[in-house]
N, C-alpha and C positions, 0 to 999 in steps of 0.2 A: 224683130220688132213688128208688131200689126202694122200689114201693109199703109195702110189708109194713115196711120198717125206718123211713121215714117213720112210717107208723103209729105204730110202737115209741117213736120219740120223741116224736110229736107228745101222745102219751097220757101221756107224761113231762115234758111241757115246764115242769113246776115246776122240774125241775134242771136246765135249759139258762140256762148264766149267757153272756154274749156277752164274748168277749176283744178287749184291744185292742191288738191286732198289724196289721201291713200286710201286701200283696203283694206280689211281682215277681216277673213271668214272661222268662223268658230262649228266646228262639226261634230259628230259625235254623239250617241246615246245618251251620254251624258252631258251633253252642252246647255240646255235648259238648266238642267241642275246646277250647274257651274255656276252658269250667267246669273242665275237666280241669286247668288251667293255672294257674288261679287256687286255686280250694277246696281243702279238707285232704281232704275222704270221694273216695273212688272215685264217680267218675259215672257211669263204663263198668258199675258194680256195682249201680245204680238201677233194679227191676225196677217193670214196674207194680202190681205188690203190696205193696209197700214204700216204707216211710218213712223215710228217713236222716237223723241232726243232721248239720251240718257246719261248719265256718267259713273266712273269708275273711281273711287278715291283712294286716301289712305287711312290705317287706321286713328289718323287726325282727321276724318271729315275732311282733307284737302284733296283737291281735285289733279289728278294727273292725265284723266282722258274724259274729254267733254266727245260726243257720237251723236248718229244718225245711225238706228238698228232699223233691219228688216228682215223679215226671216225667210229662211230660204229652205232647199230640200238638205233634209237631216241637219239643218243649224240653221246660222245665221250668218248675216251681210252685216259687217260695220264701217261705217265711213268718217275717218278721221283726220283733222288736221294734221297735213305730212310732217310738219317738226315734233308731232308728238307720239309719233309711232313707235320710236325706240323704246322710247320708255315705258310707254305702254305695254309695246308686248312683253318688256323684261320684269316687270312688274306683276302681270297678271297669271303669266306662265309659273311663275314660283308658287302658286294657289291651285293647279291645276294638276299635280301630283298623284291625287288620289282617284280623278276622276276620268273616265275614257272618254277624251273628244281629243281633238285636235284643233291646235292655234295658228293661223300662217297667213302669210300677207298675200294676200291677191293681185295680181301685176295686172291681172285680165280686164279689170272695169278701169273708165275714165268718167269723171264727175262735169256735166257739163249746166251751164245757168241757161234756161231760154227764156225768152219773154218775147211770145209771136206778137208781131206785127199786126196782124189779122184777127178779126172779131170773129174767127170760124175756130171755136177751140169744143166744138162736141165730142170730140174723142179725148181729151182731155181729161186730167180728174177735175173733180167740181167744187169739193171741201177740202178744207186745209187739214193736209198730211194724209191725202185720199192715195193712196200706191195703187196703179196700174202697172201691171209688169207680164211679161214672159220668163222664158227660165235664164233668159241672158240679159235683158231688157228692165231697167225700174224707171218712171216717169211720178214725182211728187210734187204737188202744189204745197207751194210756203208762204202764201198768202190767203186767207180765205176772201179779201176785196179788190186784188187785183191780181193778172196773169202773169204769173212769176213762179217758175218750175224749177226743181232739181232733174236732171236724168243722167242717173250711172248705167252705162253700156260696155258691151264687151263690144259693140259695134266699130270694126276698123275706118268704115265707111266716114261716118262723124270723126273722126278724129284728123282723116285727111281733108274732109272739104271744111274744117274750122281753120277762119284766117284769125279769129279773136282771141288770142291768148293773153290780152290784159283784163283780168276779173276786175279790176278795183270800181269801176260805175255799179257792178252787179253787189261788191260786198260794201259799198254805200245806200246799196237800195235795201241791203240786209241789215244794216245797223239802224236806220232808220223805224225799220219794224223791229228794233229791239233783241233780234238773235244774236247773241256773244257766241266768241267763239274761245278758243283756247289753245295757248302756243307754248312753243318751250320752255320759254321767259317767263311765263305764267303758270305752269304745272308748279302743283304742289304750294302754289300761293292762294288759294278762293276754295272757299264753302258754295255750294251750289246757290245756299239762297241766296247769297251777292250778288249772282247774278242774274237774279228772278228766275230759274230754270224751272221752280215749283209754278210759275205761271204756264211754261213750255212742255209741262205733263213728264220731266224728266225726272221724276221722285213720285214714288206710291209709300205713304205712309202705314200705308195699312199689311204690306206684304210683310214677310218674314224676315229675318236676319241678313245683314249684307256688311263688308269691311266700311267700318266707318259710319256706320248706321247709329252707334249711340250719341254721336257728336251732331249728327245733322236729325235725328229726331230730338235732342235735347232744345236746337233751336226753334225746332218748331213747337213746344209743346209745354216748352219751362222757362225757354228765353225770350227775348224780345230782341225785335231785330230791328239793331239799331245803323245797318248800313244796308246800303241797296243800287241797284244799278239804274241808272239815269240815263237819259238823252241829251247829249251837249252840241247845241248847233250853231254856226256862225256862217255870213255869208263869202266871209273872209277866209282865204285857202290857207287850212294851218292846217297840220296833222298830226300825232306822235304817235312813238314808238309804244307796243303793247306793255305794260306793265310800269308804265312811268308814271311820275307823280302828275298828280293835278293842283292849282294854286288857287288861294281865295283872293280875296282885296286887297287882304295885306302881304299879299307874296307867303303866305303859311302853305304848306303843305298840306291839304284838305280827303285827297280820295286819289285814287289808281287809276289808269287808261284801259279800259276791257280791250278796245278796239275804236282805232280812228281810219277814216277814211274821207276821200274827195270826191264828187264828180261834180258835171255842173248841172246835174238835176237837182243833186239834192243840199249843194254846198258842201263844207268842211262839216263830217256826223261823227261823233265822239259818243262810246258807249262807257263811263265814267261809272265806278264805285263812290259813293258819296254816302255821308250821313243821310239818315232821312229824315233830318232839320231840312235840307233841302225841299222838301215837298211843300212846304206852307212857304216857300223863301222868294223874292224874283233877285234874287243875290247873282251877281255873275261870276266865272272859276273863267279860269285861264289854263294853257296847256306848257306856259311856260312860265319864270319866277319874275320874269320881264312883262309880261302882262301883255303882249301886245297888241293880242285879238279877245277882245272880251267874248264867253259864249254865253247862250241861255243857258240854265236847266231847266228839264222839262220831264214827268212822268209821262212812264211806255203803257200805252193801252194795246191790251193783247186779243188777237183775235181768239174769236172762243168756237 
């Protein structure tokens, strides 16, 4: 890692919390190709400055791997939630037959959350999804208004001096800004646009063919999307499990749980699938048929 930014964290490293995500590296002459065939994002559009979301579905338009790509020498870097690795690679691999690259999980990187302490962040990136990296080193901003970083390292160093290994403050600051995420429970249940991804630059409409492509350009272009993912906040500590219902006033079954989370910065943040009747509503949902912490909804503004 660049001396100087090492520094920077290591002299921070009380807010280096360690996430637990997986890797998979995709390499090979024909990895572009591949990706290109499978993924929603543009791969062709992957610069080494840059960080793309993307996802990989089925040919229902349903999502079984929600990522962070970056590209690296001769392929790429993807970063996935660890419950959905199996399936992922047993999935993608059956597509890969024709084509010379290579699939395989990387043990090497660990995914850490920082948010320095300190107004000194010029070696930093500066825009949201800006990748500063070396050949073992990746550092991304996930915020473009506030100092909130990903960094995947092969670094053994970080991994020994992190005492924080409960993310859950860091994936309440994440739900807040509206990033879903996607777990086992939830593969193969969600069309990307439920969960605003098309605001998150994880879909190019304009590229070529991809598994699943006619489903999720049919909703962009013929359908009307009539659900969407939401912000449910309370100040009250409730949380639920990903993929469970959400309830209206009258205890009905109304929308899905994307992701719930606590801290006490940002209270109990729930990222909810809901109609979007919701958006004109100040109607309350609840996380249980008991009702017993009323939340808001509220629409996600996304940085741009």
């Amino acid at each position: 890692m660049n001396t100087t930014l090492h520094s920077l964290i290591t002299n921070n490293i009380n807010t280096l919390i360690r996430l637990p995500y997986s890797f998979v590296t995709i390499t090979g002459i024909d990895a572009e190709k591949f990706l290109q065939g499978q993924f929603t994002c543009d791969i062709a559009t992957i610069t080494n400055e840059g960080l793309q979301f993307g996802t990989v579905n089925s040919p229902k338009g349903r999502m079984y791997g929600l990522f962070k790509i970056a590209r690296i020498e001769n392929g790429y870097l993807i970063r996935l939630e660890t419950s959905t690795v199996e399936q992922f690679m047993t999935n993608i691999s059956k597509y890969k037959v024709f084509f010379k690259c290579e699939i395989k999980i990387n043990e090497h990187f660990s995914s850490y959350a920082y948010a320095p302490i300190t107004n000194d962040d010029k070696n930093l990136p500066k825009r949201l999804n800006q990748l500063l990296k070396t050949d073992s080193e990746f550092v991304v901003r996930i915020s473009e208004n506030q100092s909130l970083f990903e960094i995947w390292s092969t670094d053994l160093t970080l991994a020994e001096l992190t005492t924080n290994n409960d993310p859950e403050s860091w994936f309440a600051l994440e739900t807040q800004l509206g990033i879903p995420e996607l777990y086992s429970v939830t593969q193969d249940r969600f069309i990307l646009q439920f969960l605003n991804l098309q605001e998150l630059g994880a879909v190019s409409f304009k590229k070529g063919c991809y598994t699943g492509q006619e489903i999720i350009a049919r909703m962009k272009f013929l359908g009307k999307l009539k659900k969407k993912m939401y912000l449910l906040s309370s100040s009250n500590k409730e949380i639920a499990e990903a993929g469970s219902d959400i309830y209206d006033e009258n205890s009905k079954k109304c929308g899905l749980v994307v992701r719930s989370h606590w801290s006490d910065t940002t209270g109990s943040v729930t990222l909810g699938i809901l109609n979007t009747s919701y958006s004109d509503s100040d109607d309350k949902v609840y996380l249980t048929p008991e009702k017993k912490y009323p939340f808001s909804v509220s629409q996600i503004g996304y940085d741009t």
